[in-house]
DOZAKOL-806413 format. One line per field, with one value per residue: residue number from 1; x, y, z of N, C-alpha, C in turn. Coordinates in pm, 1 decimal. Each point is the difference from the previous one (the first is absolute). Layout:
N
nr <- [NUM:...]
n.c1 <- [X:...]
n.c2 <- [Y:...]
n.c3 <- [Z:...]
ca.c1 <- [X:...]
ca.c2 <- [Y:...]
ca.c3 <- [Z:...]
c.c1 <- [X:...]
c.c2 <- [Y:...]
c.c3 <- [Z:...]
//
This chain:
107
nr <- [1:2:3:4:5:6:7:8:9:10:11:12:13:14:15:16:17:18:19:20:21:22:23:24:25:26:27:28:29:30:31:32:33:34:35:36:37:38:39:40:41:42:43:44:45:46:47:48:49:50:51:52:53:54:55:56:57:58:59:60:61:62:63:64:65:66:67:68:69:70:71:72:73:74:75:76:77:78:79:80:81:82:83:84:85:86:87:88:89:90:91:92:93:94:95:96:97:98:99:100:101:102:103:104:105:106:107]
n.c1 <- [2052.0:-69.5:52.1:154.5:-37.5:-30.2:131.8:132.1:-35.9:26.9:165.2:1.6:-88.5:86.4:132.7:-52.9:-114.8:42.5:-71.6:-25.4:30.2:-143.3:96.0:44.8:-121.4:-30.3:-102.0:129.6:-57.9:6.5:37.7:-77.7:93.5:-105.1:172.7:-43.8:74.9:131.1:10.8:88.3:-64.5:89.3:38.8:52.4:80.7:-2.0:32.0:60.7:56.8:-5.2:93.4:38.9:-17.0:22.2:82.0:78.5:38.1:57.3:-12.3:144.5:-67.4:45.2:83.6:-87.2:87.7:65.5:-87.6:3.0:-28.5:54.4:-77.7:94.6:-111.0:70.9:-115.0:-109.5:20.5:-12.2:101.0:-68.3:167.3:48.9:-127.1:2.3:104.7:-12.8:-125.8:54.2:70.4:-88.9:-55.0:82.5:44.1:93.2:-124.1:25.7:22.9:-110.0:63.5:-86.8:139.2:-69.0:96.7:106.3:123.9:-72.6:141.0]
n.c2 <- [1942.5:68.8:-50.1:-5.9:151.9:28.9:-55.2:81.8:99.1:-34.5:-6.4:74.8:76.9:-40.1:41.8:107.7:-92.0:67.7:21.0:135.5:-72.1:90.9:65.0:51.5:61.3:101.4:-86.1:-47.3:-38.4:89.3:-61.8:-19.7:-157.9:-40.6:-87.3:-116.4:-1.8:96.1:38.4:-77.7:120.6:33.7:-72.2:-73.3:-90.6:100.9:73.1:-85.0:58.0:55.3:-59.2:-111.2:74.3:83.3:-44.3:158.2:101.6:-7.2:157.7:-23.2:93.9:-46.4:22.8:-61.6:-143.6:-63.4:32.0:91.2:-4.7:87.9:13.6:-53.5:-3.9:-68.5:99.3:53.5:107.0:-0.5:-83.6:-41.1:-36.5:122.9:40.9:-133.0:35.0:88.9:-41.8:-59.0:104.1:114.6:-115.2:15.5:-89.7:8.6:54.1:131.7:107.3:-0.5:118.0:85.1:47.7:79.0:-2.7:77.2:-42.6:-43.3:29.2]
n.c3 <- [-1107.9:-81.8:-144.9:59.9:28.4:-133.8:-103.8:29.2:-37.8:-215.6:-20.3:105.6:-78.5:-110.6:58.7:43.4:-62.2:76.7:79.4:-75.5:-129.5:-43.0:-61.7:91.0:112.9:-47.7:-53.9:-35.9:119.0:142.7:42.8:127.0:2.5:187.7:45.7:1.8:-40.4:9.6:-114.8:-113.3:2.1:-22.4:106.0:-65.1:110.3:51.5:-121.0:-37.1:123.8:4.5:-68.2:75.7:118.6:-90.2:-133.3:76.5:5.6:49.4:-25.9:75.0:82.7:177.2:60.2:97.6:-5.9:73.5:42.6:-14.3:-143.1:-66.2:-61.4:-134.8:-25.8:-108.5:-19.2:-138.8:105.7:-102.7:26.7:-43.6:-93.5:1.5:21.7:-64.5:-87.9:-21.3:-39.9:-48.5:-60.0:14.3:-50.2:-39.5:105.0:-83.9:19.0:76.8:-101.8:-70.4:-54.9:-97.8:-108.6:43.0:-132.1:65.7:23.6:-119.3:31.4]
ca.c1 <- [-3.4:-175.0:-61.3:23.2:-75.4:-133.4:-35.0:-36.8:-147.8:-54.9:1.1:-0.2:-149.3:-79.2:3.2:-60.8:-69.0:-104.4:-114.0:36.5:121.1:107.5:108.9:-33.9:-24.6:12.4:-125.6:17.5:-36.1:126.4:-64.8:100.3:15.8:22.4:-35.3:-19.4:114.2:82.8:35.0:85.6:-107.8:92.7:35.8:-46.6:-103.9:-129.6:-65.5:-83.3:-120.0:-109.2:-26.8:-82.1:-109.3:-132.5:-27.6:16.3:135.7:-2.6:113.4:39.4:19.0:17.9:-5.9:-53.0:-20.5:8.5:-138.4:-89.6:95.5:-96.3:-34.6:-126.0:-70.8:70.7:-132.7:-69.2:-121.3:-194.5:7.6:-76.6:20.1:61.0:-49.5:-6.7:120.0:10.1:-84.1:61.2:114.0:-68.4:-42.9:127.9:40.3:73.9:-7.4:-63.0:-123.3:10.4:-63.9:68.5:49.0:-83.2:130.4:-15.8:109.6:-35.3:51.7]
ca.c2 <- [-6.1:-10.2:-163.0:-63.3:-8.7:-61.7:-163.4:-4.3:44.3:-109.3:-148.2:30.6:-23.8:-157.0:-128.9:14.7:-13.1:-7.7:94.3:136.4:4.5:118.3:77.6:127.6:84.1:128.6:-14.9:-140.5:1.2:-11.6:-62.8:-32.8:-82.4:-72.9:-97.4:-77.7:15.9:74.2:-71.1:113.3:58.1:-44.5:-171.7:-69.3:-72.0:99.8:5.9:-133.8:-53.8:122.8:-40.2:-134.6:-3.6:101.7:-30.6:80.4:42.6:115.4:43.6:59.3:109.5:55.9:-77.2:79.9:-46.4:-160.8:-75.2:112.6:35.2:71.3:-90.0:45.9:-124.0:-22.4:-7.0:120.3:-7.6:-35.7:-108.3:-99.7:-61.0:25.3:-14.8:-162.4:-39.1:45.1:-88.9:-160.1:29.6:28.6:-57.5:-55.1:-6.2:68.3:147.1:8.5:65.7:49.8:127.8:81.2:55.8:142.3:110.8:166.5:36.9:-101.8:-38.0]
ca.c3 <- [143.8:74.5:1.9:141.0:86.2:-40.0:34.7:168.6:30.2:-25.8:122.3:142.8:3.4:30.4:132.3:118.9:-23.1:138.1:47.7:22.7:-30.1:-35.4:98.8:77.2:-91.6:149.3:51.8:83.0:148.2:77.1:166.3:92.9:82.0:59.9:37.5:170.9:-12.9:-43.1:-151.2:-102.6:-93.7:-96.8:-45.7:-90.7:8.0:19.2:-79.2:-43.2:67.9:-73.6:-159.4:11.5:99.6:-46.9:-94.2:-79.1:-24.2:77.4:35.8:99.9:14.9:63.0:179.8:144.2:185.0:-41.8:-8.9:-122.8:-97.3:-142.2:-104.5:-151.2:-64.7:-124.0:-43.8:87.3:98.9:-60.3:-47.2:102.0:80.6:94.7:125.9:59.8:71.7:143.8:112.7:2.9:73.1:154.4:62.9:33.8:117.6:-30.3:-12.3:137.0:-55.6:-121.6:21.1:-110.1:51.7:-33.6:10.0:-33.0:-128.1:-95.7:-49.2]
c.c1 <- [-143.5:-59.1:42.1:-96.3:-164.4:-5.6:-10.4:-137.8:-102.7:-29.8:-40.0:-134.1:-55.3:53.9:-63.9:-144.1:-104.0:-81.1:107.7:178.2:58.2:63.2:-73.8:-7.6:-38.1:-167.4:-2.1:-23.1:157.3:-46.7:139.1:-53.0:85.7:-1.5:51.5:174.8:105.4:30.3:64.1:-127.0:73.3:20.1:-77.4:-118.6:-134.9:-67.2:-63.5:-101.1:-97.4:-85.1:-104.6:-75.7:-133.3:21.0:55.0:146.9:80.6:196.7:28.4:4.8:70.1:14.8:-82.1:52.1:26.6:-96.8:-109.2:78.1:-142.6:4.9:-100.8:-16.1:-13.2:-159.1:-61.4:-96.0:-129.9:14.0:-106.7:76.6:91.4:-77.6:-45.8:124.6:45.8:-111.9:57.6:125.0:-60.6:-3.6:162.4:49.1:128.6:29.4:-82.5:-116.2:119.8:-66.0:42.0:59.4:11.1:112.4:-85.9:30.2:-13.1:126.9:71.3]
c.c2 <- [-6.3:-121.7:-86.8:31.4:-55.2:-151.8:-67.6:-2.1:-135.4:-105.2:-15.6:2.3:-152.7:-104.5:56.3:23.5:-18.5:125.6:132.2:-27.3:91.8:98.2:126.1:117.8:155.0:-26.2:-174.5:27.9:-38.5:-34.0:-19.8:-75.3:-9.9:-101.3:-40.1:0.9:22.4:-71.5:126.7:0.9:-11.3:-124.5:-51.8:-88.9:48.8:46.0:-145.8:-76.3:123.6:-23.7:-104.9:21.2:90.5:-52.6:125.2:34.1:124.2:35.9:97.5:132.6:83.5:-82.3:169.1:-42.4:-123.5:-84.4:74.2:21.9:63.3:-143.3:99.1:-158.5:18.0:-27.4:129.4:-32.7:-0.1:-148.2:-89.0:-134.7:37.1:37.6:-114.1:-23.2:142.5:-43.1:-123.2:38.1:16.1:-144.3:-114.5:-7.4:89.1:131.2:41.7:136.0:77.6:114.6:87.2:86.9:151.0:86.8:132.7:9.0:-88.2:-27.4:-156.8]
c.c3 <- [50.4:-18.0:68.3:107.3:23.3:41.3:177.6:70.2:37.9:83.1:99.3:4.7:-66.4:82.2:99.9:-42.4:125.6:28.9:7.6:-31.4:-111.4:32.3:66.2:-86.8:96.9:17.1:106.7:116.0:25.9:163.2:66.3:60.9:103.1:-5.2:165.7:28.1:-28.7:-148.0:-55.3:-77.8:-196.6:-49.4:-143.5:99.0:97.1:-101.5:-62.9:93.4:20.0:-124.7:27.4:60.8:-93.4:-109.7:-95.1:-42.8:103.1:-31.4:120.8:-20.7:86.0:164.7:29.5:107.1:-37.9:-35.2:-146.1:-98.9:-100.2:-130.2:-94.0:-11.4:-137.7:-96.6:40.0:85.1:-59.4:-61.8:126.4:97.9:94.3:103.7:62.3:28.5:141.2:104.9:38.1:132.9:129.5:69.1:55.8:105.7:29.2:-16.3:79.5:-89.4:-137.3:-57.8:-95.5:61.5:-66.2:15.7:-21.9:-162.7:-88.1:-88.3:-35.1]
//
């Protein structure tokens, strides 16, 4: 059963051969995005366009509000490219501000 999970692993890390595509981690940066307009923070196709617009990986964490949702970005925060791909994102028409998101509870 673990080598199923391994090969999974495998895979998933060489088709997503893009900027901060390894899996999450409790040092991965977690943010919260605004955007300019109400979106399923969830959706597949919000996350891919998340994906395309910074170049990274992001998993759903959480709704605040139709418009704000929590995000782990799928890379550690000392990875260099996850702070170009959260700069890239800032600069997106699509998103009104982007902001860590400084839990109490690190769970």
């Amino acid at each position: 059963m673990k080598a199923i999970g391994r090969l999974l692993l495998l895979a998933a890390c060489l088709g997503g051969a893009q900027a901060c595509a390894t899996p999450p981690t409790a040092t991965a940066p977690q943010v919260i995005i605004s955007f300019t307009q109400p979106v399923d923070g969830a959706a597949p196709i919000t996350l891919a366009r998340l994906a395309s617009a910074s170049g990274a990986e992001f998993t759903f964490v959480s709704s605040l509000s139709p418009r704000s949702h929590a995000y782990r970005l799928r890379c550690p925060a000392s990875d260099p490219a996850c702070a170009h791909a959260l700069a890239a994102l800032k600069m997106q028409a699509f998103i009104e501000y982007l902001s860590p998101d400084t839990r109490k509870d690190p769970r």
